[in-house]
mmCIF file of the C-alpha atoms, coordinates in Angstrom:
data_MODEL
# 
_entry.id   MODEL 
# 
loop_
_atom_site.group_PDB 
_atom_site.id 
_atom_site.type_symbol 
_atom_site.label_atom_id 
_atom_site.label_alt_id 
_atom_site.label_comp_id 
_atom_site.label_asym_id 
_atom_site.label_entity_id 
_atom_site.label_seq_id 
_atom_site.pdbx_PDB_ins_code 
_atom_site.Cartn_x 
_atom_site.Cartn_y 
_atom_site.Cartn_z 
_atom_site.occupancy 
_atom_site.B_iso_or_equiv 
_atom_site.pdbx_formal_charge 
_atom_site.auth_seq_id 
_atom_site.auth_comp_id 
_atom_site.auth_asym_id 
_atom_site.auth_atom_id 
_atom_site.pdbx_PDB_model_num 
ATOM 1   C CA . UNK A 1 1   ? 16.041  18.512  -12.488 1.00 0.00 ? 1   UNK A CA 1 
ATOM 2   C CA . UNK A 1 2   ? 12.223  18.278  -11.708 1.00 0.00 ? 2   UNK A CA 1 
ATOM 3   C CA . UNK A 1 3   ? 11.062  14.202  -11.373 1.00 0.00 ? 3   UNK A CA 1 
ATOM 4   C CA . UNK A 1 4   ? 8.982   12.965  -13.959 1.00 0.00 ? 4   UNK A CA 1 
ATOM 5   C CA . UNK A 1 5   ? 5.140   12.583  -13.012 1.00 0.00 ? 5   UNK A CA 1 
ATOM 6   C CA . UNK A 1 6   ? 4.136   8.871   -12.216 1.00 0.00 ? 6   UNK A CA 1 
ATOM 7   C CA . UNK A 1 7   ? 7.475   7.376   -12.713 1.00 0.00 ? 7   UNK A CA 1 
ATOM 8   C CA . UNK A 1 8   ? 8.955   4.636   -9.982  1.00 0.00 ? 8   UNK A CA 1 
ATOM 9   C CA . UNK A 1 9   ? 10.869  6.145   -7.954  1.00 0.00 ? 9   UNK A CA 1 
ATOM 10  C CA . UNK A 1 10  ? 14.685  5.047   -8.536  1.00 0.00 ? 10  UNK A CA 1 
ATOM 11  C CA . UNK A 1 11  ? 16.200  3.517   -4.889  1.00 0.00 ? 11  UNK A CA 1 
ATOM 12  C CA . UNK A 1 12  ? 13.607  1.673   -3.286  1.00 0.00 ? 12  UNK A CA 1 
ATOM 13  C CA . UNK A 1 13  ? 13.473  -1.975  -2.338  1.00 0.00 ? 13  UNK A CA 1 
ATOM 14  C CA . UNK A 1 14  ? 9.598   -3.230  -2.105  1.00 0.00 ? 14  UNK A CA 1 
ATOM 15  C CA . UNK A 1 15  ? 8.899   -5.685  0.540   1.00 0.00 ? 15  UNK A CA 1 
ATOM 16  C CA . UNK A 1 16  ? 5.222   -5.870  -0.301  1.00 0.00 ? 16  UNK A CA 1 
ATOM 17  C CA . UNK A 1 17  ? 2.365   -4.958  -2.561  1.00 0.00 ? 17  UNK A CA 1 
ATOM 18  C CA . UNK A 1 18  ? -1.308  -4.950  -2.078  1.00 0.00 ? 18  UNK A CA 1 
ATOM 19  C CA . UNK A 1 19  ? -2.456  -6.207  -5.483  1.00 0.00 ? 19  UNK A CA 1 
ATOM 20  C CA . UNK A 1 20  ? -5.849  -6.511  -4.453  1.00 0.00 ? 20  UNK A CA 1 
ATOM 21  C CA . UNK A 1 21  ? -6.270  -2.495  -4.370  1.00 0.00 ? 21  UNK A CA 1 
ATOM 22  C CA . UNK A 1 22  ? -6.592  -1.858  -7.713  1.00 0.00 ? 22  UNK A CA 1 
ATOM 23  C CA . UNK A 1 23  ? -9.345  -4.629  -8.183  1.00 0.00 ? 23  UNK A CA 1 
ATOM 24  C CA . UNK A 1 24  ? -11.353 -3.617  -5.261  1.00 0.00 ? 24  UNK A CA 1 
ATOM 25  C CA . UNK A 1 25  ? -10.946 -0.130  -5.464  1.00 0.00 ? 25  UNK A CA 1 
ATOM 26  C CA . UNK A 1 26  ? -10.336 3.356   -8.093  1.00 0.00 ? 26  UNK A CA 1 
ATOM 27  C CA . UNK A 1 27  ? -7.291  5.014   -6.244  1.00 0.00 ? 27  UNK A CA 1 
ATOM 28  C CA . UNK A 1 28  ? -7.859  8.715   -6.768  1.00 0.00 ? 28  UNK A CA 1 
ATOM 29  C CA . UNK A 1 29  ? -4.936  9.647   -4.951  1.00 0.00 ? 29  UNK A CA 1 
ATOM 30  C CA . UNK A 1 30  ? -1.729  8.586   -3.279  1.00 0.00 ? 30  UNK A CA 1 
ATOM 31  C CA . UNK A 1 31  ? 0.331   9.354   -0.338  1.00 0.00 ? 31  UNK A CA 1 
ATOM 32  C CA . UNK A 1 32  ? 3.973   8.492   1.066   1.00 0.00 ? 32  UNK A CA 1 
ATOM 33  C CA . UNK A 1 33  ? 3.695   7.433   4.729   1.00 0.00 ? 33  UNK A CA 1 
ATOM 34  C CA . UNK A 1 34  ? 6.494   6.445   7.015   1.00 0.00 ? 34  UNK A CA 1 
ATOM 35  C CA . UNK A 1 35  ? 6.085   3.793   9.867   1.00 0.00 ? 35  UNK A CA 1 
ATOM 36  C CA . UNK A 1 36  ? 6.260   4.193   13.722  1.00 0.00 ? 36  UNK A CA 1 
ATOM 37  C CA . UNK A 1 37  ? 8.278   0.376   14.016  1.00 0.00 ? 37  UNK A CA 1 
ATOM 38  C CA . UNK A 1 38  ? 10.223  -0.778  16.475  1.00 0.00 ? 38  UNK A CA 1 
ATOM 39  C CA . UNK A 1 39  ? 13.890  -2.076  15.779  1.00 0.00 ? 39  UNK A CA 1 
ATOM 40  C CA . UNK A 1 40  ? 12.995  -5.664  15.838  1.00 0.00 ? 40  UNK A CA 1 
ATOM 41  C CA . UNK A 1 41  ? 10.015  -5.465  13.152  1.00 0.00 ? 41  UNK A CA 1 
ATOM 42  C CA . UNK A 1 42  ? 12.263  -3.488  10.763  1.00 0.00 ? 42  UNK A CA 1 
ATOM 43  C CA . UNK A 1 43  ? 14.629  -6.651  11.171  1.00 0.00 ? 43  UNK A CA 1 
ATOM 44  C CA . UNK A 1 44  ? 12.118  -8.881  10.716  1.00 0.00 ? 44  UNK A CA 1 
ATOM 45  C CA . UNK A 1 45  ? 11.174  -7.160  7.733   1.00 0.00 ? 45  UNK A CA 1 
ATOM 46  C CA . UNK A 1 46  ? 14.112  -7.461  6.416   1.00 0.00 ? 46  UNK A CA 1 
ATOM 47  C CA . UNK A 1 47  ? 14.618  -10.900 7.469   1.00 0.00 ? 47  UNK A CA 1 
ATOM 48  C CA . UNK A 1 48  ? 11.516  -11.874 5.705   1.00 0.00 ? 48  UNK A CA 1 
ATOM 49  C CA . UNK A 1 49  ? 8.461   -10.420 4.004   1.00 0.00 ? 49  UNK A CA 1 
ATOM 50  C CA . UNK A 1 50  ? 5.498   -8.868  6.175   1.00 0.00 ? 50  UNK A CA 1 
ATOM 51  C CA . UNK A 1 51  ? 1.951   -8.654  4.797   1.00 0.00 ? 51  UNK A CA 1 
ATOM 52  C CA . UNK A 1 52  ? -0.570  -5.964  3.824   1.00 0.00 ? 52  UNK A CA 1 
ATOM 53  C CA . UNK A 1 53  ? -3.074  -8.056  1.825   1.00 0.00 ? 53  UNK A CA 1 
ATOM 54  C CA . UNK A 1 54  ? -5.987  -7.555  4.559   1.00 0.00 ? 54  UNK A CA 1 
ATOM 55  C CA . UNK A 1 55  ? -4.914  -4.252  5.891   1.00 0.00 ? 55  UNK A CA 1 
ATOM 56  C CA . UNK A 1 56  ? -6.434  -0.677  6.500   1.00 0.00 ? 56  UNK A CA 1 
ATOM 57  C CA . UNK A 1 57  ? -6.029  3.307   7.449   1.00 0.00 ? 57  UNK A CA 1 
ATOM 58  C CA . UNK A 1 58  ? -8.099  4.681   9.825   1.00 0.00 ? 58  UNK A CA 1 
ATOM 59  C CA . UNK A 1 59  ? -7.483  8.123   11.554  1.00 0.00 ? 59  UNK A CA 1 
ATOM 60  C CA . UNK A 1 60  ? -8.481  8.614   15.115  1.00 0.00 ? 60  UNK A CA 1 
ATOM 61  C CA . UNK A 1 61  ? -8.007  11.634  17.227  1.00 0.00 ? 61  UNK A CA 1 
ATOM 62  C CA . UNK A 1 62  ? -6.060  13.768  14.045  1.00 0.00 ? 62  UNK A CA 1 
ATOM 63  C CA . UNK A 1 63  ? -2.974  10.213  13.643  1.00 0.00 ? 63  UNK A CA 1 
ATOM 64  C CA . UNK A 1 64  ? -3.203  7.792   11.076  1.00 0.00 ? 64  UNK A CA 1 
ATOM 65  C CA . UNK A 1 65  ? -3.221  4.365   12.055  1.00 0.00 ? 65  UNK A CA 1 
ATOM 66  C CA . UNK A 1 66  ? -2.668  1.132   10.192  1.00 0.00 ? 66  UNK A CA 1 
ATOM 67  C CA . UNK A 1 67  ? -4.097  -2.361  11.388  1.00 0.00 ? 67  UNK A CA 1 
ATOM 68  C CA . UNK A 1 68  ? -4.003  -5.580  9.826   1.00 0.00 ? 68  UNK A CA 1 
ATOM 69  C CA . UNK A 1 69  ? -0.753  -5.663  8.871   1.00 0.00 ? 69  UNK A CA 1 
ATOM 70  C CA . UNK A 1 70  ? 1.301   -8.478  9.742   1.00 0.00 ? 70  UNK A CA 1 
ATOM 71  C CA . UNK A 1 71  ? 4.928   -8.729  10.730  1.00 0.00 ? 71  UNK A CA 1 
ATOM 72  C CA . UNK A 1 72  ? 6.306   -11.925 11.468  1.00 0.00 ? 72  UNK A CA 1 
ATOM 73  C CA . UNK A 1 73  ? 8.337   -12.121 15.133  1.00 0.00 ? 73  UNK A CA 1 
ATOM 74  C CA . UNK A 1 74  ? 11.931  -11.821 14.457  1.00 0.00 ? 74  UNK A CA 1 
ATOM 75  C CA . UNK A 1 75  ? 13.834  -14.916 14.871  1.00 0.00 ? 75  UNK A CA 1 
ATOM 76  C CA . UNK A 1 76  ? 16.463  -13.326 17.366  1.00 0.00 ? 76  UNK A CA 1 
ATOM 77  C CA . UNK A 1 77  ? 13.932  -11.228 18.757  1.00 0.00 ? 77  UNK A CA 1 
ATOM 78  C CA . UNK A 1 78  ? 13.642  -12.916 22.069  1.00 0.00 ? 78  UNK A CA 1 
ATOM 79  C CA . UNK A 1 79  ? 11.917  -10.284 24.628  1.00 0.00 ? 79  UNK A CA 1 
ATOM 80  C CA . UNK A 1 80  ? 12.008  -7.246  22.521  1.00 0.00 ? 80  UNK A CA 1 
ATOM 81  C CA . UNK A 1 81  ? 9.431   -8.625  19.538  1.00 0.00 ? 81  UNK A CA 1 
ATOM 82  C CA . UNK A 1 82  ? 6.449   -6.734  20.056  1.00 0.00 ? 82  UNK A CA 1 
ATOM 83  C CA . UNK A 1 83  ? 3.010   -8.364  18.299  1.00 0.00 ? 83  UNK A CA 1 
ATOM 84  C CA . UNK A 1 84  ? 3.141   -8.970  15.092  1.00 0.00 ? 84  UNK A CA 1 
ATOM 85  C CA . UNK A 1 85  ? -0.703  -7.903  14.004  1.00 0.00 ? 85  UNK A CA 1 
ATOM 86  C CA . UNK A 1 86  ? -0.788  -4.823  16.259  1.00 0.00 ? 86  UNK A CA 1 
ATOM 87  C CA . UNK A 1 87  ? -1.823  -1.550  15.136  1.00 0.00 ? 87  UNK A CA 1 
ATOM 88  C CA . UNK A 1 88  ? 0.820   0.776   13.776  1.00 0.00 ? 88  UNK A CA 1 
ATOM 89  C CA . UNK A 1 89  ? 1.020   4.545   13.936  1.00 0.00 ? 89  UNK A CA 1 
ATOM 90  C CA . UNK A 1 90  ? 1.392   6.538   9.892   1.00 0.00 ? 90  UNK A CA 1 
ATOM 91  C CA . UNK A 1 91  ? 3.627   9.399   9.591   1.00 0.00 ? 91  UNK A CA 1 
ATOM 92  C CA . UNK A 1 92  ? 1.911   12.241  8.475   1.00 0.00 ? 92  UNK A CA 1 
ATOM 93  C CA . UNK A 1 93  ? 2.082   15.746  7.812   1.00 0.00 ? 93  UNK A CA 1 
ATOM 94  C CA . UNK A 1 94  ? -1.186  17.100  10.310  1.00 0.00 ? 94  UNK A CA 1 
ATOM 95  C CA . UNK A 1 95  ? -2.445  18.994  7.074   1.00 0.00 ? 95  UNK A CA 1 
ATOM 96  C CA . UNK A 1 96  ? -2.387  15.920  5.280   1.00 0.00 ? 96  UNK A CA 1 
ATOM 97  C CA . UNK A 1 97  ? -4.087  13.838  8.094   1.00 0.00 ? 97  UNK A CA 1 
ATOM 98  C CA . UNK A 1 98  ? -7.037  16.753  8.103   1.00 0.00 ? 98  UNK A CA 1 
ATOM 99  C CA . UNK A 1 99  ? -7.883  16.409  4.173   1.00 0.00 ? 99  UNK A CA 1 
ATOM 100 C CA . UNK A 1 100 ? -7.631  12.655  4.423   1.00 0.00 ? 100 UNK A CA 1 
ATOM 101 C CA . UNK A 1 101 ? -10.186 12.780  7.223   1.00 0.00 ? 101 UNK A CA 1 
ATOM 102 C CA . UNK A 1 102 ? -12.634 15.897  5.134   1.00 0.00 ? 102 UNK A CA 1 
ATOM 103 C CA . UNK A 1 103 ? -12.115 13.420  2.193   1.00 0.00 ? 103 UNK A CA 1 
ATOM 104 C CA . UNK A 1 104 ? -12.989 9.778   4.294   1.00 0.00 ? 104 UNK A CA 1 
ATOM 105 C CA . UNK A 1 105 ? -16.161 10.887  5.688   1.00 0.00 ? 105 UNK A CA 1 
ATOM 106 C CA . UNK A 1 106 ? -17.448 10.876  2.113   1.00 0.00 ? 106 UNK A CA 1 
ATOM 107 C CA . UNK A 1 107 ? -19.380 7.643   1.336   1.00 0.00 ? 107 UNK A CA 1 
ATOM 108 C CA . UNK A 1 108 ? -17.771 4.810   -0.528  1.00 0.00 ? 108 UNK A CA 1 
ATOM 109 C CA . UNK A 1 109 ? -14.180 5.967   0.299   1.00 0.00 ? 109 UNK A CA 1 
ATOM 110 C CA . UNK A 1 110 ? -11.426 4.086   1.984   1.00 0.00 ? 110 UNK A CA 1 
ATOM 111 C CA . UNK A 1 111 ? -7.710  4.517   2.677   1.00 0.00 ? 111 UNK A CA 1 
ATOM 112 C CA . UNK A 1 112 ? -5.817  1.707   1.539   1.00 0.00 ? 112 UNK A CA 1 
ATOM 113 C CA . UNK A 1 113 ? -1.952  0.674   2.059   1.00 0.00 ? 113 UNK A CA 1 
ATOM 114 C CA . UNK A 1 114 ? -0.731  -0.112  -1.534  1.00 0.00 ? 114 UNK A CA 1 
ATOM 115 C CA . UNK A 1 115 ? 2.623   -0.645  -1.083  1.00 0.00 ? 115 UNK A CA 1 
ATOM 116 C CA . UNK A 1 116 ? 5.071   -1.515  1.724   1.00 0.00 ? 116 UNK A CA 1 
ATOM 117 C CA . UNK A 1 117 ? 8.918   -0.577  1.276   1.00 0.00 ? 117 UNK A CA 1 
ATOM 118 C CA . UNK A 1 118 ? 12.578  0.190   1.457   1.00 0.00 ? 118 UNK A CA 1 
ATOM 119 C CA . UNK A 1 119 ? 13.355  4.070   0.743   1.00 0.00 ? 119 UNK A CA 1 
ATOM 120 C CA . UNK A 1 120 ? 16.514  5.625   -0.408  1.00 0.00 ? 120 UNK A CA 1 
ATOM 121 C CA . UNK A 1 121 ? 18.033  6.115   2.969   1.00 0.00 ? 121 UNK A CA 1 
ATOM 122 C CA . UNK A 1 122 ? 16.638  2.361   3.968   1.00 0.00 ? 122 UNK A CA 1 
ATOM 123 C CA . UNK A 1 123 ? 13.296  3.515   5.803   1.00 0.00 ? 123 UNK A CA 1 
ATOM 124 C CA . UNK A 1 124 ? 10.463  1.655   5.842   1.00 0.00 ? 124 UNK A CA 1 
ATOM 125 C CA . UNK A 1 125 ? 7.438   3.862   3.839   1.00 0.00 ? 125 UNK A CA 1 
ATOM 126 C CA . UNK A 1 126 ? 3.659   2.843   3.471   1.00 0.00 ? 126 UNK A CA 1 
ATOM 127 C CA . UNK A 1 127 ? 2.270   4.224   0.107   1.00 0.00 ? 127 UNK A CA 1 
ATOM 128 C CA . UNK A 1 128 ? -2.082  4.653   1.096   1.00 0.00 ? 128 UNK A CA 1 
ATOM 129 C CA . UNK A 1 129 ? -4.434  5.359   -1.800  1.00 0.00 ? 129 UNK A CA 1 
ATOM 130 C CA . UNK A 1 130 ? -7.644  7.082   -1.732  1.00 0.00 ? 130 UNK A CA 1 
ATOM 131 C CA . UNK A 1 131 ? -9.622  4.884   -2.896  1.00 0.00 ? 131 UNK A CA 1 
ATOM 132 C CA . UNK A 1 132 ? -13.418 4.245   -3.730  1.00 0.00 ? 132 UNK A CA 1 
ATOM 133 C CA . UNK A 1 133 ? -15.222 1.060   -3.728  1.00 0.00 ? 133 UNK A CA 1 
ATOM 134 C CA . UNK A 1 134 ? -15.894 -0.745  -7.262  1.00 0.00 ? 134 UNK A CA 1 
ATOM 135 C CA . UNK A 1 135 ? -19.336 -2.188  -7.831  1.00 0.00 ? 135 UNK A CA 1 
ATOM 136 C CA . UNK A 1 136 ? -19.504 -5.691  -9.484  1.00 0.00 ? 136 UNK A CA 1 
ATOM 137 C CA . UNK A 1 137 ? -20.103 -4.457  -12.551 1.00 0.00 ? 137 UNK A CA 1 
ATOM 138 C CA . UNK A 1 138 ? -17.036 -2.758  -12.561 1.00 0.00 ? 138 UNK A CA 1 
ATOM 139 C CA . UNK A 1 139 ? -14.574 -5.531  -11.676 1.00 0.00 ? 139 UNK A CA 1 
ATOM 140 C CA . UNK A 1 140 ? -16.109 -7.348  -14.738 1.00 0.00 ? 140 UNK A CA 1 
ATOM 141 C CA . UNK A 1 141 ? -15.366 -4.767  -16.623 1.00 0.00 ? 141 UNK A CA 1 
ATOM 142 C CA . UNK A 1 142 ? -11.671 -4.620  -15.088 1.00 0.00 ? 142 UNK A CA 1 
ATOM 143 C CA . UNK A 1 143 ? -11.675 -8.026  -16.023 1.00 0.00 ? 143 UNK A CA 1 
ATOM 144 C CA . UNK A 1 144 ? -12.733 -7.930  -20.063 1.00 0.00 ? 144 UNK A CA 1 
ATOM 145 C CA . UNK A 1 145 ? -10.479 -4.942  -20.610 1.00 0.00 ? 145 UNK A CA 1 
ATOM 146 C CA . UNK A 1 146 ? -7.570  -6.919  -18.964 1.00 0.00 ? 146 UNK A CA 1 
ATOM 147 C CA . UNK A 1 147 ? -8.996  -10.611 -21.313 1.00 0.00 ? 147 UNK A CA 1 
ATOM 148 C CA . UNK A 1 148 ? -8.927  -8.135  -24.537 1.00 0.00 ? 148 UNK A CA 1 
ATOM 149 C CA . UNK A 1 149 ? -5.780  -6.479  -23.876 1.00 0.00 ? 149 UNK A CA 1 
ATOM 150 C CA . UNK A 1 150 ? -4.240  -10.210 -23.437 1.00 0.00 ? 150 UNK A CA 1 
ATOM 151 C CA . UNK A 1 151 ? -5.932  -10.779 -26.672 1.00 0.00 ? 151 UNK A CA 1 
ATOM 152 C CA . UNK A 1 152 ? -4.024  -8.250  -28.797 1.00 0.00 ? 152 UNK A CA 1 
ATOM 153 C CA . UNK A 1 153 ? -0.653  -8.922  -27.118 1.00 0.00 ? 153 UNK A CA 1 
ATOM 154 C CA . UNK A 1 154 ? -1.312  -12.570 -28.266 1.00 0.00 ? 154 UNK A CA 1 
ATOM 155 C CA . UNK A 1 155 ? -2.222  -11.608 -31.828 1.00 0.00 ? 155 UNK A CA 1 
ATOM 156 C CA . UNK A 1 156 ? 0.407   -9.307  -31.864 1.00 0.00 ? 156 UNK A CA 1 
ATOM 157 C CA . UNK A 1 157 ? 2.942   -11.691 -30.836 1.00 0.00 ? 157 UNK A CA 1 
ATOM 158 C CA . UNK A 1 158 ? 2.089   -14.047 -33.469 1.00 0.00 ? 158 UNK A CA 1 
ATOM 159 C CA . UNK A 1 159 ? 1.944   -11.835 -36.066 1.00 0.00 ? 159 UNK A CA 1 
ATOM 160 C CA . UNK A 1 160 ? 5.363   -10.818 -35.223 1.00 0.00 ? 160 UNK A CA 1 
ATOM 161 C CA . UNK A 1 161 ? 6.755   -13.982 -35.602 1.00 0.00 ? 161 UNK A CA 1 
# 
């Protein structure tokens, strides 16, 4: 049975979100990443969230790479934490790593880590939009859509009553 286009996918456990995307950015496109982690971050991510507010993609030398992302130190770590804001290696199909690379050497475009979480079979995936930088202009106008929207649930809700 084929999956239904832009529906959540069913099994997954989110650890965190980059809410900040969709204000700075338009996402054109997204991708499913996997993590290069060592054993004691994925325990420490389960111990306790991580953060991707400040992070970014960048591909060097054909790999994907994500920095700023911060993983606390697990708390029975000892020896074998690693740091927690160094830079971490995406999983990528190479194909996929070229046309992200044709497509970020356009102006105004970023890669950006959207989401952070728990798969079916309990691996840790990355989910990067292609994104392109909003003007000032166009947060405002984020903003009034999201104010008039509010509006008519309010009315709505009243006249429901």
């Amino acid at each position: 049975m084929p999956k239904a286009a832009g529906k959540e996918k069913p099994n997954i456990h989110v650890i965190a979100k980059n809410r900040s995307a969709s204000f700075e950015y338009f996402i054109d496109e997204t991708f499913e990443a996997g993590l290069v982690l060592t054993g004691t971050e994925v325990k420490s991510i389960r111990e306790r969230a991580c953060q991707i507010t400040d992070a970014f993609c960048l591909i060097r030398d054909r790999e994907a790479w994500l920095h700023g992302v911060h993983i606390p130190p697990y708390s029975h770590g000892t020896v074998w934490n690693v740091d927690p804001d160094r830079k971490r290696k995406l999983l990528l199909h190479k194909r996929q790593i070229d046309y992200l690379d044709r497509k970020l050497r356009l102006k105004g475009v970023a890669l950006v880590p959207l989401q952070l979480y728990f798969d079916e079979h309990n691996r840790v995936k990355l989910t990067i939009g292609l994104g392109r930088g909003k003007k000032l202009y166009d947060k405002r106008d984020d903003m009034a859509k999201r104010d008039v929207n509010r509006e008519i649930q309010r009315a709505l809700k009243e006249r429901s009553r």
